[in-house]
C-alpha positions, 0 to 999 in steps of 0.5 A: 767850757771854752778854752781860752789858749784856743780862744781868738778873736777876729775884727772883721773889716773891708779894705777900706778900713785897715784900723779899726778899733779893737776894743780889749776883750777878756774872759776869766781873767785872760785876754783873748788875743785877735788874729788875721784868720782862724779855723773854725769847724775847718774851715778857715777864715780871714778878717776880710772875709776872703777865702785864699787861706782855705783855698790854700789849705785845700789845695794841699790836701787835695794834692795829697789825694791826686798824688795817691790816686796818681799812684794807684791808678795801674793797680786799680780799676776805674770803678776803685779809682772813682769811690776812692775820688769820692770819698777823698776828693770830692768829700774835701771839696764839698765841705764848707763849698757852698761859702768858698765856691763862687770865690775866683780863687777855686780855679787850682782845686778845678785844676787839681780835679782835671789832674784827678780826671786825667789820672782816672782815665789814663788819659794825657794832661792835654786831653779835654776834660768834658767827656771824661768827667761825663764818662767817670759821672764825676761833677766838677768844682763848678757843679758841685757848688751849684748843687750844693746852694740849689739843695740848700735853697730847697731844704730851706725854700720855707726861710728863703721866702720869707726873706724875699718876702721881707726884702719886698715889704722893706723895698716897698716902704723906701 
């Protein structure tokens, strides 16, 4: 059953095209309204396809999570501290990553996770991160996307070659 007051519709456009045409939809008699973004499967997504609202929203989670790693880091140890990173931060950067990951906005969830790092390890906001996220065996935001689109390309490296295969065939016939 789709329930139309949670129903929306989005027209998605470049910056070029700011009006487009919004042709009415309707479904059982009710119009289904359209919105510059919406959450879908949590992740959230804009009409021009950017990924600032998700961004945002993560930001604001995950700086709940550094807040309470921050607050448990005396009463804790590292190996706690570590799983609990795991299974709250890293999960919430992880879902969705391998769309809003190559996007120049995720530089404040880097940021976020060095202030993780720093929390873990007790070490002053200063401090490179380089060692300690080697030290703690933690990825960064950088490396989890990569790791996330390299297990992606493998399970479907059957479907990835037959798209280049396809590109091939269609670039030699221009």
């Amino acid at each position: 059953m789709i329930n139309t007051g949670k129903t929306v519709a989005i027209l998605y456009h470049t910056r070029q095209s700011k009006f487009p045409m919004k042709p009415k939809i309707t479904y059982r008699n009710t119009d289904i309204a359209y919105k510059s973004d919406a959450k879908f499967l949590g992740t959230h997504i804009t009409k021009n396809l950017k990924w600032t609202t998700h961004i945002r929203i993560l930001r604001q989670q995950l700086s709940k999570v550094c807040y309470i790693i921050k607050s448990v880091q005396r009463i804790m140890g590292l190996g706690m501290i570590r799983s609990f990173n795991h299974s709250k931060f890293e999960s919430l950067v992880r879902y969705g990553i391998i769309f809003w990951g190559a996007d120049n906005e995720n530089i404040p969830i880097f940021k976020l996770q060095k202030r993780v790092i720093w929390s873990m390890c007790g070490a002053g906001t200063g401090t490179f991160c380089r060692q300690l996220f080697q030290y703690c065996k933690i990825l960064t935001v950088t490396s989890l996307y990569v790791f996330e689109a390299l297990c992606f390309l493998k399970k479907y490296k059957s479907s990835v070659h037959k798209i280049n295969r396809y590109m091939i065939i269609i670039q030699g016939q221009i």
